[in-house]
C-alpha positions as a Markdown table, in Angstrom:
| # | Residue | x | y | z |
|---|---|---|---|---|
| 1 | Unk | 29.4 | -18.7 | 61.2 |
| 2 | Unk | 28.3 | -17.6 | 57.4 |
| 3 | Unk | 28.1 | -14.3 | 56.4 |
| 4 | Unk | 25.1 | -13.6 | 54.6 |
| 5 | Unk | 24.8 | -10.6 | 52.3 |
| 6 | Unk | 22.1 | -7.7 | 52.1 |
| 7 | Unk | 20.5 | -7.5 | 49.0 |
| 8 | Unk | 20.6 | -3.7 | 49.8 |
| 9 | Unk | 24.1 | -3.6 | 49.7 |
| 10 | Unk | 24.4 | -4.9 | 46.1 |
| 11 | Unk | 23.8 | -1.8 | 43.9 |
| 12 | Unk | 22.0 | -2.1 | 40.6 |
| 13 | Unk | 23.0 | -0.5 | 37.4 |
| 14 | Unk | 20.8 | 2.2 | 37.0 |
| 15 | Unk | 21.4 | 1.9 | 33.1 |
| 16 | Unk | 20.6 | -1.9 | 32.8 |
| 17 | Unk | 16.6 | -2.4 | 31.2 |
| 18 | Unk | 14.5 | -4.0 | 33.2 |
| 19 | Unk | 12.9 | -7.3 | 31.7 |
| 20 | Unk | 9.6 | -6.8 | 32.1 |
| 21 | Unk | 9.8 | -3.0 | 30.4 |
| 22 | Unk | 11.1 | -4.6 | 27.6 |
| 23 | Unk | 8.2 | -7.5 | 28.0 |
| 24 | Unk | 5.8 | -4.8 | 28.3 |
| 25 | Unk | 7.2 | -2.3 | 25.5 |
| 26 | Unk | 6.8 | -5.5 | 23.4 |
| 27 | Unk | 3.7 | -6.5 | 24.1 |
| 28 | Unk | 2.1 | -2.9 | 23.8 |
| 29 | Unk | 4.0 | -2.5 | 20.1 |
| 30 | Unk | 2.4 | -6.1 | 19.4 |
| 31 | Unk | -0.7 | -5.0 | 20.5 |
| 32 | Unk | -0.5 | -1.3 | 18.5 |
| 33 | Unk | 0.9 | -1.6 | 14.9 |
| 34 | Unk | 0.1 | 1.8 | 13.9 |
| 35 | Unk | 1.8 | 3.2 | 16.7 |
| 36 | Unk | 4.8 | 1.2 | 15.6 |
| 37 | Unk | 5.2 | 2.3 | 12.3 |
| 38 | Unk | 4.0 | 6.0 | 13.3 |
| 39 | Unk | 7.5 | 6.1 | 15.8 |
| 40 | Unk | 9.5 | 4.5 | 12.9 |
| 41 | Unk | 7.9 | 7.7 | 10.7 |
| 42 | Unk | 9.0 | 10.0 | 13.2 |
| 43 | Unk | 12.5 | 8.6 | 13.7 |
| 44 | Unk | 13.3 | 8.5 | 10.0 |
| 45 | Unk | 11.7 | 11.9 | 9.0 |
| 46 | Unk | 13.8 | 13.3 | 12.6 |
| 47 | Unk | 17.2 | 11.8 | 11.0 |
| 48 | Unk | 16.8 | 13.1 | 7.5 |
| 49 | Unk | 15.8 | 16.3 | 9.1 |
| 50 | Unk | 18.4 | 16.6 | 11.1 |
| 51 | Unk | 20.8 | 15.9 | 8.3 |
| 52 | Unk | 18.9 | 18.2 | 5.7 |
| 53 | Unk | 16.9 | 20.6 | 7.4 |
| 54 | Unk | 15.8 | 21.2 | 3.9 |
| 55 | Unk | 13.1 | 18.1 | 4.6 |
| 56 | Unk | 11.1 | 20.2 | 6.9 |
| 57 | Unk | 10.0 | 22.1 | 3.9 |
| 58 | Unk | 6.2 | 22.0 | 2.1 |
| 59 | Unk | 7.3 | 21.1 | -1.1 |
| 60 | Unk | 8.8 | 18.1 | -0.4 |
| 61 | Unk | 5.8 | 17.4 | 2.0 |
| 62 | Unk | 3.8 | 17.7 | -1.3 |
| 63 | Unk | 6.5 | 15.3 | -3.0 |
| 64 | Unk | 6.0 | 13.1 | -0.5 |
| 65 | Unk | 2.7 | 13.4 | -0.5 |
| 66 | Unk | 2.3 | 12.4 | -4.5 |
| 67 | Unk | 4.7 | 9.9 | -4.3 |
| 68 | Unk | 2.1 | 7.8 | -1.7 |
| 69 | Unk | -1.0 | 8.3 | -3.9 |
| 70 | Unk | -0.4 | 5.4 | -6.8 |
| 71 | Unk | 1.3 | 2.9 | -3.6 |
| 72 | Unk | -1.6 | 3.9 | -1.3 |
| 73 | Unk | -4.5 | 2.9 | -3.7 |
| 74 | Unk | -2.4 | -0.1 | -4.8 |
| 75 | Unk | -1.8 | -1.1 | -0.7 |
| 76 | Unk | -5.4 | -0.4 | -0.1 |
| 77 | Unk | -6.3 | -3.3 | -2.4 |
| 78 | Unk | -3.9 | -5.5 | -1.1 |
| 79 | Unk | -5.5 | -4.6 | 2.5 |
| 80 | Unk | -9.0 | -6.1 | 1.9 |
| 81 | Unk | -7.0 | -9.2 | 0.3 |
| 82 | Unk | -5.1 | -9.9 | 3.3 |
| 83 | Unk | -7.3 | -9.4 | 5.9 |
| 84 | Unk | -9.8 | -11.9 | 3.8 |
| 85 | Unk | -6.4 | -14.1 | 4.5 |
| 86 | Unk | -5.5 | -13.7 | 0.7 |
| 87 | Unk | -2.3 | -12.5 | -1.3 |
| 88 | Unk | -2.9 | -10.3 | -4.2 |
| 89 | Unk | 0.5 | -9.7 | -6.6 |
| 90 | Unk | -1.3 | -9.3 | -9.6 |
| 91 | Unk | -2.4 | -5.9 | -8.7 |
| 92 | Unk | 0.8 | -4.1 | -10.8 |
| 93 | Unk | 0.0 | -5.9 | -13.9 |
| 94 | Unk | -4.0 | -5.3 | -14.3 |
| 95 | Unk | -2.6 | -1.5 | -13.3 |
| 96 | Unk | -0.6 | -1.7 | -16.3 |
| 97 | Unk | -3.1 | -3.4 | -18.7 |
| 98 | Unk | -6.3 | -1.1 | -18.0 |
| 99 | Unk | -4.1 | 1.9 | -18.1 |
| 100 | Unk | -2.3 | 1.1 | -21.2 |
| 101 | Unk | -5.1 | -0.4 | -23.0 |
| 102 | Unk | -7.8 | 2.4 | -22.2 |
| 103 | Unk | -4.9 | 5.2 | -23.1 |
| 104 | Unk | -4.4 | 3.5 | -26.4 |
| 105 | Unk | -7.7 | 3.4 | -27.5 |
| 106 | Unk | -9.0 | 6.7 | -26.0 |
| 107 | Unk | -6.0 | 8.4 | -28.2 |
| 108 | Unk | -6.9 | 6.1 | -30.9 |
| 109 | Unk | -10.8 | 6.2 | -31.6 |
| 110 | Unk | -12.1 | 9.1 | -29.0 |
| 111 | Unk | -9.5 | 11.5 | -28.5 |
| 112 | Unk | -12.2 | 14.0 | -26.6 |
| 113 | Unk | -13.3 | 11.6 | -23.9 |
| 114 | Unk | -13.7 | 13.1 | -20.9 |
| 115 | Unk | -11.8 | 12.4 | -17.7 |
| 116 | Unk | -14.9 | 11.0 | -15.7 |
| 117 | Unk | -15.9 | 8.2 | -18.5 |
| 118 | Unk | -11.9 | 7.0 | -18.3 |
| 119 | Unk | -11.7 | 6.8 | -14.7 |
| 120 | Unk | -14.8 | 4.9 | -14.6 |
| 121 | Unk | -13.0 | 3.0 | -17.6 |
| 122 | Unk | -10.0 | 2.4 | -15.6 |
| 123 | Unk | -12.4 | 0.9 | -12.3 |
| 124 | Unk | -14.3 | -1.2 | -14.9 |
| 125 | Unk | -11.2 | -2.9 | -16.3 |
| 126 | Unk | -9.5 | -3.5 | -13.4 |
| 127 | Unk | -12.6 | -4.5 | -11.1 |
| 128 | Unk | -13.1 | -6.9 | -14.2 |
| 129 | Unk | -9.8 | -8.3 | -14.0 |
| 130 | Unk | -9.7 | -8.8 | -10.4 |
| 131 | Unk | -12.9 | -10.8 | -10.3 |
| 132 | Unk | -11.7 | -13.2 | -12.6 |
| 133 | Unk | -8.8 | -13.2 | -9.5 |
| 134 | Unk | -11.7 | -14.1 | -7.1 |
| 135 | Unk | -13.3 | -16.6 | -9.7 |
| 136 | Unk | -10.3 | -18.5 | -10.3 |
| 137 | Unk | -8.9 | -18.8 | -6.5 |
| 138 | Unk | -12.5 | -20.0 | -5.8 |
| 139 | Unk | -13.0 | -22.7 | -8.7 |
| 140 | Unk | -9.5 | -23.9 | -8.4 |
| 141 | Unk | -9.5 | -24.0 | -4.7 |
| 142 | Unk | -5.7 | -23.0 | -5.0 |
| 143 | Unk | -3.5 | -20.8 | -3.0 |
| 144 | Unk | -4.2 | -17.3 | -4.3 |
| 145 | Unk | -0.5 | -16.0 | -4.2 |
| 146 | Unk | 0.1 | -19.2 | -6.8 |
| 147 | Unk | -3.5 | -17.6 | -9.0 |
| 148 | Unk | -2.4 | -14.4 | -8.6 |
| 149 | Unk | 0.7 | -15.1 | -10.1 |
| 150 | Unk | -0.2 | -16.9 | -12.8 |
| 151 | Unk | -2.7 | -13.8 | -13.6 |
| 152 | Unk | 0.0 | -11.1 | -12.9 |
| 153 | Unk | 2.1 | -13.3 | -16.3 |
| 154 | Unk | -1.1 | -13.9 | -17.7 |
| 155 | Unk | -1.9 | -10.0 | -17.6 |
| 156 | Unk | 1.4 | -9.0 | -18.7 |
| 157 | Unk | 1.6 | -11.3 | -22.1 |
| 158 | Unk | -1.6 | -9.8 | -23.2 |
| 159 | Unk | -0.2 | -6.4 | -22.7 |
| 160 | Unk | 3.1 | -6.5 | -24.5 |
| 161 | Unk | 1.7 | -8.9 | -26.9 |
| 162 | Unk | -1.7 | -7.9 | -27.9 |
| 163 | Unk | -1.6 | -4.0 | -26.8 |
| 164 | Unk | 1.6 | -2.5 | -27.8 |
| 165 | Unk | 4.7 | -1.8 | -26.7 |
| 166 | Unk | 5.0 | 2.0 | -27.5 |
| 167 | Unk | 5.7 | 4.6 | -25.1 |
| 168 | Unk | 3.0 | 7.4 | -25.8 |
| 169 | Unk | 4.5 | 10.7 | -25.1 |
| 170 | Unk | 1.5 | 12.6 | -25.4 |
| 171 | Unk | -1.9 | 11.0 | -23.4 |
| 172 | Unk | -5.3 | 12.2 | -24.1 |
| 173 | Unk | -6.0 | 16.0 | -23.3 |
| 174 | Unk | -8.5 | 15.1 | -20.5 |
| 175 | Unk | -5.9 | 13.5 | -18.7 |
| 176 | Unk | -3.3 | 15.5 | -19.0 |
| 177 | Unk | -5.8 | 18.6 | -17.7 |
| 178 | Unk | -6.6 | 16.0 | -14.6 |
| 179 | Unk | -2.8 | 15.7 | -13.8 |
| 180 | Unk | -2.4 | 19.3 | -13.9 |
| 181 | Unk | -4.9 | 20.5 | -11.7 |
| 182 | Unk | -3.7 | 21.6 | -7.8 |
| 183 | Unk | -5.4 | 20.6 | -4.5 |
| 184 | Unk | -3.0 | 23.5 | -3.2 |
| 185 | Unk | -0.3 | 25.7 | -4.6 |
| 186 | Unk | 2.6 | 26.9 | -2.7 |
| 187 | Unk | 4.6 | 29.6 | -4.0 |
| 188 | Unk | 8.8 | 29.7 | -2.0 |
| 189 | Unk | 10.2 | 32.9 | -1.2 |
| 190 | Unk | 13.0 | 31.3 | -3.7 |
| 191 | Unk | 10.2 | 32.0 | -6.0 |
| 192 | Unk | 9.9 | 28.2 | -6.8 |
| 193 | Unk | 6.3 | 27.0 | -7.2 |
| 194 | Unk | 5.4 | 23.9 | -5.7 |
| 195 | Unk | 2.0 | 22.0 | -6.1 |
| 196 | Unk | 0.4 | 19.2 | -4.6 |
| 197 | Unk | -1.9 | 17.7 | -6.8 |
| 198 | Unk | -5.9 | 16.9 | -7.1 |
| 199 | Unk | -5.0 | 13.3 | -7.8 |
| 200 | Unk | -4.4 | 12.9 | -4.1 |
| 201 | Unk | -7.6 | 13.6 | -3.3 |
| 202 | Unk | -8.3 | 10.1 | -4.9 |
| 203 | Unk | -6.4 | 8.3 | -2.8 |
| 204 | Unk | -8.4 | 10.0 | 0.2 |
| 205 | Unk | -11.5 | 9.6 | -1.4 |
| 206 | Unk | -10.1 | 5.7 | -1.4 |
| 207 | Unk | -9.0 | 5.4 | 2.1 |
| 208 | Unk | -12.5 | 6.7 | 3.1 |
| 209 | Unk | -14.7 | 3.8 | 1.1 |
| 210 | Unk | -12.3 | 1.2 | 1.8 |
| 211 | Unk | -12.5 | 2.4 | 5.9 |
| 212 | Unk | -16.4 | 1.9 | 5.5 |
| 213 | Unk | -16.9 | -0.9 | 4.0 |
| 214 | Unk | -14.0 | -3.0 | 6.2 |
| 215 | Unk | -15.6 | -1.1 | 9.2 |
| 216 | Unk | -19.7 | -0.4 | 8.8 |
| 217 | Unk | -21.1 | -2.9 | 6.3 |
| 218 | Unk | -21.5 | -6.8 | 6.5 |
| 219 | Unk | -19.3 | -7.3 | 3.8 |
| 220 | Unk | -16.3 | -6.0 | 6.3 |
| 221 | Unk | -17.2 | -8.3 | 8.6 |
| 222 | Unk | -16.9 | -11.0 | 6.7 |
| 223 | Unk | -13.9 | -10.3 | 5.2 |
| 224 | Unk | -12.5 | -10.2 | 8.8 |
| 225 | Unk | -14.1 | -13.4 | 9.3 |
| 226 | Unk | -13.1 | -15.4 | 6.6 |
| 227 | Unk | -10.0 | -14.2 | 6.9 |
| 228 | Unk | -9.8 | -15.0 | 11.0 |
| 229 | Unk | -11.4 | -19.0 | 10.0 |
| 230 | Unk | -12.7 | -20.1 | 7.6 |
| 231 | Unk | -14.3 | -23.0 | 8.8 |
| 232 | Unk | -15.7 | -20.9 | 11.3 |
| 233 | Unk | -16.7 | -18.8 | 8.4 |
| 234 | Unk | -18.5 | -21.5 | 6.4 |
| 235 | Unk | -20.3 | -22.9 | 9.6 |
| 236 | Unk | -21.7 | -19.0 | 10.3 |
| 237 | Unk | -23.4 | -18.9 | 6.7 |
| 238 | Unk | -20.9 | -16.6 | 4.9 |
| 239 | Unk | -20.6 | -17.5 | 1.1 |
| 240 | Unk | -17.2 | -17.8 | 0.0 |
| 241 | Unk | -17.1 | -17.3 | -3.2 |
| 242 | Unk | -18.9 | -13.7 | -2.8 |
| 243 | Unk | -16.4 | -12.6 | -0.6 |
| 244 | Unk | -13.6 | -14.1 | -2.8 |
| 245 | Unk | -15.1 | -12.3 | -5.8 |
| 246 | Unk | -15.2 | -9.4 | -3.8 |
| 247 | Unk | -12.1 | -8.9 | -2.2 |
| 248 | Unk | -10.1 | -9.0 | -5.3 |
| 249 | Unk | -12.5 | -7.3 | -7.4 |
| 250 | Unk | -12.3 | -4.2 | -5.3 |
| 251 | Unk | -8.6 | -5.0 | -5.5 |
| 252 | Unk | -8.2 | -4.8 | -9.4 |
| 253 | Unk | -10.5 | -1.7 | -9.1 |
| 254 | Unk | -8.2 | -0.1 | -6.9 |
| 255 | Unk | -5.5 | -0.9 | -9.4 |
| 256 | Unk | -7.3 | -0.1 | -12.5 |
| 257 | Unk | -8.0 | 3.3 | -11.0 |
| 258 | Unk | -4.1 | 3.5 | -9.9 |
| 259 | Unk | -3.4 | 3.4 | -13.6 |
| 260 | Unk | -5.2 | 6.0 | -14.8 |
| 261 | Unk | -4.1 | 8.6 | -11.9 |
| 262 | Unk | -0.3 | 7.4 | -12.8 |
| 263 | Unk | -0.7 | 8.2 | -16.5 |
| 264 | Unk | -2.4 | 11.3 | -15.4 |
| 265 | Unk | 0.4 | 12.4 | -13.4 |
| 266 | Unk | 3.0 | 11.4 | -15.0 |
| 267 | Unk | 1.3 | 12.3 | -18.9 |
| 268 | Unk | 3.3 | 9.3 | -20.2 |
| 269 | Unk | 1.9 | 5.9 | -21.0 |
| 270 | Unk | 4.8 | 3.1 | -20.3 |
| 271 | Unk | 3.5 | -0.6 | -20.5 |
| 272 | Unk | 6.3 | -1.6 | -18.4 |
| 273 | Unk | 6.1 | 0.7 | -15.4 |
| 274 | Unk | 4.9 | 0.1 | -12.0 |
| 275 | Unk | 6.1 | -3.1 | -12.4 |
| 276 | Unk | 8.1 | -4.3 | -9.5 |
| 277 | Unk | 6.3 | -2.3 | -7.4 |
| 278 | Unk | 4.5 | -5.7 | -5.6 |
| 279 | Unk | 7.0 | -6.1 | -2.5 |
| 280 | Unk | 7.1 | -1.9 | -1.2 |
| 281 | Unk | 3.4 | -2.5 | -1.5 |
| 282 | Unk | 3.3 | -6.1 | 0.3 |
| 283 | Unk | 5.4 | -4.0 | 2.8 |
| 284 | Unk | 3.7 | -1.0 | 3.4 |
| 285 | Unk | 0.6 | -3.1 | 4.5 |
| 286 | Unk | 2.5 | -5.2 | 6.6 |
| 287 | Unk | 4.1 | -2.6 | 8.3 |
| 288 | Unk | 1.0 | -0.9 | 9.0 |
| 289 | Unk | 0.0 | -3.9 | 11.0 |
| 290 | Unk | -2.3 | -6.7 | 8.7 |
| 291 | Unk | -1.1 | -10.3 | 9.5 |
| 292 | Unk | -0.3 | -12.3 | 5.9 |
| 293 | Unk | -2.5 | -15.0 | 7.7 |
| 294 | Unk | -5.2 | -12.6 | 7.4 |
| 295 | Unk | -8.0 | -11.0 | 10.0 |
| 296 | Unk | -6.4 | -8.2 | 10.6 |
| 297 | Unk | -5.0 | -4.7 | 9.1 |
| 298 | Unk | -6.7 | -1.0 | 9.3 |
| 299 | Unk | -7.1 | 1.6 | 6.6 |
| 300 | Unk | -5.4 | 4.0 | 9.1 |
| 301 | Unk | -2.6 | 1.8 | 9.6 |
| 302 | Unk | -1.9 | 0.7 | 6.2 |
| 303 | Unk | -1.5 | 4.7 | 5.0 |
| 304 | Unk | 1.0 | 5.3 | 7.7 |
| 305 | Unk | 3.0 | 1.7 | 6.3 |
| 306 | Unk | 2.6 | 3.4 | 2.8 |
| 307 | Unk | 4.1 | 6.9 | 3.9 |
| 308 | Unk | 6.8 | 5.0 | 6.0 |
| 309 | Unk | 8.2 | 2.9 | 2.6 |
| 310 | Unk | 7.9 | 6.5 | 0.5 |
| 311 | Unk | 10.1 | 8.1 | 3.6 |
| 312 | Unk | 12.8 | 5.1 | 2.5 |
| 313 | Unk | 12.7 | 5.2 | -0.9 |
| 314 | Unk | 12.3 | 8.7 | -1.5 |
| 315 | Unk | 13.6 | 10.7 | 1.2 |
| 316 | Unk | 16.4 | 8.9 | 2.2 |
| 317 | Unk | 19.0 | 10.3 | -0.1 |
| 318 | Unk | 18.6 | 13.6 | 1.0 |
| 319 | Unk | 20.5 | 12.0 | 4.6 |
| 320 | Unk | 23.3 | 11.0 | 2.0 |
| 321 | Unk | 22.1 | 7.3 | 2.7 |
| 322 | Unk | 23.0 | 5.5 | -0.8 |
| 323 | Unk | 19.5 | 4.2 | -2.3 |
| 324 | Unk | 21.2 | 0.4 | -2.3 |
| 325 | Unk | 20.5 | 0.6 | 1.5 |
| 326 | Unk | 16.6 | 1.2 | 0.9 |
| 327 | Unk | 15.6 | -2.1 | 0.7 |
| 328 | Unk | 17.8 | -3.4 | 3.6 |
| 329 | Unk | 16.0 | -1.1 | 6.0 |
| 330 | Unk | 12.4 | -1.7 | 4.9 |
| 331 | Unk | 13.7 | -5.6 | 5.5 |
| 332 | Unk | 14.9 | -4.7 | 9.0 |
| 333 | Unk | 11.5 | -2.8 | 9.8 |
| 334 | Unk | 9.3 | -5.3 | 8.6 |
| 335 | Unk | 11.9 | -8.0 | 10.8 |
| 336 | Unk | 10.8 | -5.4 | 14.1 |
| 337 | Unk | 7.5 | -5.7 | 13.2 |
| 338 | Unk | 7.3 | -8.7 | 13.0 |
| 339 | Unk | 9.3 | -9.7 | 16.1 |
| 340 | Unk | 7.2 | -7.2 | 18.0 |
| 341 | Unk | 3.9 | -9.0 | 16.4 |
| 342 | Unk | 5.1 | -12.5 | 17.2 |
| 343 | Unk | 5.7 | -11.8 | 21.0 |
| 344 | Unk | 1.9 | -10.2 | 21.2 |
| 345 | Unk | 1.0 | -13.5 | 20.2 |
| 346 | Unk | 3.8 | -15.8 | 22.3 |
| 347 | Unk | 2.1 | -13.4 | 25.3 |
């Protein structure tokens, strides 16, 4: 006679995951980028806290806050790019061109310029620059990471050889005034004053127009398009090339407008900074969700990738976690996001 077994009578580990809550935690992550990188926020931002209550402070808030506005104009750029199913890492250098170039001569030949004709400098340049981006990946019909590189060298040689070299300690009083000027001051009981700065507002002012035109004009849907097929694309009647010049123009004038709020913050003009700053940006948009094949990616969503890399590589040290270890975690993020992003699509 065989003994058969209850199924009742085996007991389960009340510990052990189930499968399909792991399937299904998966699949909703996949499904909601933002939400993923908004639980990674809170995770890292609970740790450091915990180990430094001293984070849960406003000034660093406002530290935090004026470390995201150069990357958050820069990853904005790279947004429309990517969801057009582009790669933009030329961004850094037409930054550093427009802002060195237009500092130089503003200091050299009209020291009293105010700070609304050199913004609208800065957009000029770099919306200049980018467009010859769009032109050339168009015309050449060539992978626009390989263009983009080739302008990104091409950007920088004219810059250190043509420009100037020079560090200038003191930038044009206009800018130095826009730097200096406070969206909100905080005083400490310490009696430390901390500040965060008007040149945020830019990068809200940013977020907003890039938000409308991906979301409520034609434009944005046929950046989404193109970047989703583009055969399908062609056969619907959009015109490439438009888009092409478009996307990275608004690109370069995110980038040339970077520039001029760094120097403006920083009241120092360096040719060589922000350089090297291409990954954290590639990142941050990733993170918040855009696919590098393109048709995807949100404003909201990118912001929330860009205040999750500023978390690592500013914040981090005040857990005691050494800053060699800031790149290993943004490389482990971007593997979870990624592994969470694959199984949406597997599913």
């Amino acid at each position: 006679m065989t003994a058969t077994v209850s199924s009742a009578a085996v007991p389960r580990a009340a510990s052990a995951p189930s499968p399909s809550k792991a399937r299904s935690w998966l699949h909703w992550m996949g499904r909601n980028p933002s939400a993923l990188t908004l639980l990674l926020i809170v995770l890292v931002s609970l740790a450091v806290g915990i180990v430094n209550p001293s984070f849960f402070q406003l000034p660093v808030l406002f530290d935090i806050l004026r470390a995201c506005t150069v990357l958050g104009l820069f990853a904005l750029g790279v947004l429309i790019v990517l969801a057009a199913g582009g790669i933009d890492v030329s961004f850094a250098a037409i930054a550093a061109l427009t802002m060195y170039g237009i500092t130089k001569l503003v200091l050299t030949h009209f020291p009293d310029t105010s700070i609304a004709l050199i913004l609208i400098a800065g957009c000029a340049g770099g919306t200049a620059l980018g467009a010859l981006n769009g032109l050339m990946v168009h015309w050449l019909k060539a992978p626009s990471l390989i263009v983009t590189i080739g302008t990104q060298y091409l950007y920088r040689g004219i810059l250190l050889t043509f420009v100037g070299t020079v560090f200038f300690m003191n930038v044009p009083a206009s800018m130095d005034a826009f730097g200096k000027l406070a969206l909100w001051r905080h005083d400490t009981p310490e009696g430390l004053h901390s500040v965060l700065p008007l040149t945020f507002l830019v990068l809200i002012l940013a977020a907003g127009l890039t938000w409308w035109l991906l979301n409520r004009t034609l434009v944005g849907r046929a950046v989404y398009a193109i970047g989703g097929s583009l055969t399908i694309a062609e056969r619907l009647g959009y015109n490439l090339r438009t888009v092409h010049v478009f996307v990275f123009a608004y690109a370069g004038l995110l980038s040339g407008l970077a520039g001029i709020v760094h120097v403006s913050s920083t009241r120092l003009a360096n040719p060589f900074d922000l350089v090297g700053s291409e990954l954290d940006v590639i990142a941050a948009v990733i993170l918040g969700g855009a696919r590098i094949t393109g048709g995807s990616g949100t404003v909201g969503g990118t912001l929330l990738g860009v205040l999750l890399v500023t978390l690592i590589n500013n914040v981090l040290i005040l857990a005691g976690v050494p800053s060699t270890w800031q790149k290993v975690i943004i490389g482990a993020f971007i593997l979870l996001a990624g592994t969470c992003f694959a199984w949406r699509k597997s599913n």
